[in-house]
Each structure stands twice: as structure tokens, then as C-alpha cells.
C-alpha positions in Angstrom: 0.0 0.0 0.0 1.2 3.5 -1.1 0.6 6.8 1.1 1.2 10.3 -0.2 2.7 13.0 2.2 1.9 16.4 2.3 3.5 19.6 4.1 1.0 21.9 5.9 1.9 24.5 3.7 0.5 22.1 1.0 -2.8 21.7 2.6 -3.3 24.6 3.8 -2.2 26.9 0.8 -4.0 29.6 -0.1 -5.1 30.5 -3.6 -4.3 33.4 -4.9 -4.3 33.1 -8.5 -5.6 35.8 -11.0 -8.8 35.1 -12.9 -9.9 36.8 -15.7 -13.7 36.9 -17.0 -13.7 35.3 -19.9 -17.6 35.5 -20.7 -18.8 38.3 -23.7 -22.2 38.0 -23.5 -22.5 38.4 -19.4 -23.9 35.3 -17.0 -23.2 34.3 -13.4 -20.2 35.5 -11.2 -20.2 32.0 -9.2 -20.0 29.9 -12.3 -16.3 29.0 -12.9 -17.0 28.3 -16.4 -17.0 32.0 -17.0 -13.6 32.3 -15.3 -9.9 31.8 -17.2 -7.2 30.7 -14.3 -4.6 33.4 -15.6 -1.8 32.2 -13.6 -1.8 28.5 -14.6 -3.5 29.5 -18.1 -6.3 27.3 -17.4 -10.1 27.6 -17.0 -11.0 28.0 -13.1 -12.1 25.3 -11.0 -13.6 27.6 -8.7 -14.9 31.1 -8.8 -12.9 33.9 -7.2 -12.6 33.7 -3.8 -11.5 36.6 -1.3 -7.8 36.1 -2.1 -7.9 36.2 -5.8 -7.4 39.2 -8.4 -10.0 39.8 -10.4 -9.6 41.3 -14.4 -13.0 42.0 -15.9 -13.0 43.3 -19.7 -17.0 44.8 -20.5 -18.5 46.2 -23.3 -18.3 49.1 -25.2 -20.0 51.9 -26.9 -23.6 51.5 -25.6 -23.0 47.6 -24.6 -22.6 46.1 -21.2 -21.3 43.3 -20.2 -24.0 42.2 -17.3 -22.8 39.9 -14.3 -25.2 38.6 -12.2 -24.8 37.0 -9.0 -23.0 37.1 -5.3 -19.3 37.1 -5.2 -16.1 37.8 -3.8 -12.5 38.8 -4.8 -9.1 40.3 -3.8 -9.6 43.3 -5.7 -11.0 44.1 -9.5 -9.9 45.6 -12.3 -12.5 46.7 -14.8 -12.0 47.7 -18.7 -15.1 48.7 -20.6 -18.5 48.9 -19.4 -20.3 46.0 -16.7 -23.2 46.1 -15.1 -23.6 44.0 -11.8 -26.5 42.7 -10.7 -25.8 41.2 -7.6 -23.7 41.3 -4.6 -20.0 41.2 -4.0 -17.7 41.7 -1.5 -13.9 42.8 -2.3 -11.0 42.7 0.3 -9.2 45.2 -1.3 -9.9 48.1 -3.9 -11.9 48.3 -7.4 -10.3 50.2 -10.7 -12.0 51.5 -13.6 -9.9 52.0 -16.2 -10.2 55.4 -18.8 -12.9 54.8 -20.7 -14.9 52.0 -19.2 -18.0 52.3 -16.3 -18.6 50.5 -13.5 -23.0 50.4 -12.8 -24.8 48.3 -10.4 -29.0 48.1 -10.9 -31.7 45.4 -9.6 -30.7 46.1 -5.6 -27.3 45.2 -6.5 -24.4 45.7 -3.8 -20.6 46.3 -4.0 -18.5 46.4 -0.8 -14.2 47.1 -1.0 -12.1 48.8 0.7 -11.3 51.5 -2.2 -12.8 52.7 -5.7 -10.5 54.2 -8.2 -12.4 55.5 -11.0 -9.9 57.0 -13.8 -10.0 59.8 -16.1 -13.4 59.3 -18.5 -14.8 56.4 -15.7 -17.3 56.6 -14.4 -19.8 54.6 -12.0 -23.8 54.7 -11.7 -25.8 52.6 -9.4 -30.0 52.8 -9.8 -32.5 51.0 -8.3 -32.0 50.3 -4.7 -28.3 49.9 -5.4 -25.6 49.9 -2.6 -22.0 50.9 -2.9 -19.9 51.1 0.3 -16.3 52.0 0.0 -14.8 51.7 4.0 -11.5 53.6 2.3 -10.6 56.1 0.1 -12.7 56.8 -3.4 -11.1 58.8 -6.7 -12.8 59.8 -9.1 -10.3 61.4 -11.7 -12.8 62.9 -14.7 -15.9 61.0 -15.0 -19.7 60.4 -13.4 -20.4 59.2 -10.2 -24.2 59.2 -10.4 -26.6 57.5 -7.5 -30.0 57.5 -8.8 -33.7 55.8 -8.3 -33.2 55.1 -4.5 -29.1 54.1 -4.7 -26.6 55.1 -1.9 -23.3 55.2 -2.0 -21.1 55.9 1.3 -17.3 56.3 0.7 -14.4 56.6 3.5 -13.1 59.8 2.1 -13.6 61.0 -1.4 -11.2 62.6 -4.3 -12.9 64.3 -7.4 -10.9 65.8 -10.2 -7.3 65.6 -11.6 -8.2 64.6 -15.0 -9.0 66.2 -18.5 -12.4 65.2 -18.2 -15.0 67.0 -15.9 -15.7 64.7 -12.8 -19.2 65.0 -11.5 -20.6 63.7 -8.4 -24.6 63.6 -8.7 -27.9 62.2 -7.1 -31.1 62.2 -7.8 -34.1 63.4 -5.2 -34.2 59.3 -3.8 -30.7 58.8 -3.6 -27.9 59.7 -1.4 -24.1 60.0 -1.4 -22.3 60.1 2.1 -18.9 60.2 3.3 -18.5 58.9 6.5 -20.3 56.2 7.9 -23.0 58.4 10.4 -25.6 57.1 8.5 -27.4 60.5 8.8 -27.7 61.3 5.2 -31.1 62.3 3.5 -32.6 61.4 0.1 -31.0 63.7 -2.5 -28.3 64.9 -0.6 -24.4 64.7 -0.7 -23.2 65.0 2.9 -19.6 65.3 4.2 -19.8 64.1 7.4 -18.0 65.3 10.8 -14.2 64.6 10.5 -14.1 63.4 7.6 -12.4 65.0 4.2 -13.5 65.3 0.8 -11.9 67.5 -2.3 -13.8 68.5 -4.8 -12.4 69.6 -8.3 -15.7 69.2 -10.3 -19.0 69.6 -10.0 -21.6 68.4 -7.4 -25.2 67.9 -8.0 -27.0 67.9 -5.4 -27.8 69.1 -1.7 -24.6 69.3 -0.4 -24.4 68.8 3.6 -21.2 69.2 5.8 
């Protein structure tokens, strides 16, 4: 009889490959079939977990890539345009590269530690849509938009930098907060005690400090 010995490390290990969407035409964030295992070049056995990077290439022109379902990841990288439609939760920051946007509709919810929307990003979240960033958000020349009863609530907040104009709206249901008070209203922007946000851009919306 034959036995097979394996260190701790071995059984324990952690993975923290990068995976890459792989699907055009959108589908389900916990189906590994939509998943490419980047580091060993092969398709996933698994769909990200909290230690794995995440690379997500969307749409473009008026197209979006849609991704439904609950997830988690290490961080994500996002090129083109993707909707989500479900909820995720990301250990470490989001990044939307020039050009691309970021939306969440359908009571979808993203939670990371920071957002980093570059110059012509932009992010929208309708519908009952939650985004909560703990850290620090940037948004370099681009839209940050929560409409139709979204909130957003971000750590601290950056606008402006880029060529583009960076906006930071809501609509009359909608709220954007920085801090985590939780005193915010429909249709307002509110800065709250202690914490810092600068604003090179424009804001629409009541703005409370």
C-alpha cells in the first residue's frame, strides 16, 4: 500500500491566483465556467474567492457586459463597461480603467475597501443599489451618479485631476455620504463630521457638511 505526504503549507495553501472573465455576453459571477485561471493558463475550478485578483473586460459603446450574482475577490480591475447585478464583496480596492464604467441596478451591492475610477470612468448605481467603500474613493474625470433610491457611502472621497470634468450627482431618492454616520437624507451629498473630501468638479446635489 502506497501513502502520499503532504506539508501543511501544502494543505493549507492559499489560492491566490488571478482570474480573468472570460464570458462576452454576461452570466453568473459564481459559475467557474466564465472564469480563465490566468496564472496556470487554465479555465477556473472555482470562482474567485476573497484572495484572488479579479480582471473584468465589458463592453463598449452603448454595450454592457452584465454579471449577475453574489461574489467575492481580492480586488478588481474593470475595462469597458459592466453592469452587476448582484452582490460582491472585495477585500481590497476596485479600478476602472479610462474609458470604461462601472453600474450596479436590480438592488445590487458592491463592498471594498477602495474605488479608483480614472480619467473618463465613471460609475452609476440605480434601483435600490448599494455601494460602500470603508477607504478612500477617486474619481479622476468621470460620473459618479446614484439615482432611483441608490446610496453610496465612501471613507473619504477625491474628485478631479483629470481632462475630463468629474461629476458627483444624485437624484431626489438617492444619497451619497462620506463617513459612515448614516445621517444622510434622500437627494443629498453630505460630508460628514471629521471626515475629508476634495472636490475639483461639480456636485449635483444638496450638499451637507
Amino acid at each position: 500500500m502506497s501513502t502520499t505526504t503532504r506539508s501543511l503549507a501544502q494543505v493549507f495553501a492559499v489560492n491566490t491566483d488571478n482570474l480573468t472573465w472570460t464570458s462576452p455576453f454576461g452570466g453568473t459571477w459564481g459559475a467557474p465556467a466564465n472564469w480563465q485561471d490566468s496564472t496556470a493558463g487554465t479555465v477556473a475550478t472555482a470562482p474567485p474567492a476573497a484572495t484572488n485578483p479579479v480582471t473584468i473586460a465589458g463592453g463598449s459603446g452603448g454595450y454592457f457586459n452584465n454579471i449577475a450574482g453574489n461574489g467575492l475577490a481580492a480586488q478588481v480591475a474593470v475595462t469597458g463597461n459592466v453592469l452587476l447585478w448582484g452582490t460582491l464583496g472585495i477585500t481590497g480596492g476596485v479600478t476602472v480603467a479610462a474609458g470604461g464604467e462601472l453600474d450596479l441596478d436590480g438592488g445590487a451591492s458592491l463592498a471594498a475597501v477602495g474605488l479608483t475610477l480614472a480619467d473618463g470612468a465613471g460609475m452609476q448605481a440605480a434601483d435600490a443599489s448599494t455601494v460602500t467603500i470603508s477607504g478612500a474613493a477617486a474619481v479622476a474625470g468621470g460620473l459618479l451618479l446614484a439615482a432611483s433610491g441608490a446610496s453610496m457611502q465612501f471613507g473619504s472621497l477625491i474628485v478631479g485631476g483629470g481632462q475630463n470634468t468629474a461629476t458627483v450627482a444624485v437624484d431626489a431618492g438617492s444619497s451619497i455620504e462620506i463617513g459612515s454616520a448614516g445621517t444622510v437624507i434622500p437627494g443629498a451629498i453630505a460630508i460628514d463630521t471629521g471626515q475629508t473630501a476634495t472636490i475639483s468638479g461639480t456636485l449635483d446635489g444638496n450638499v451637507a457638511v
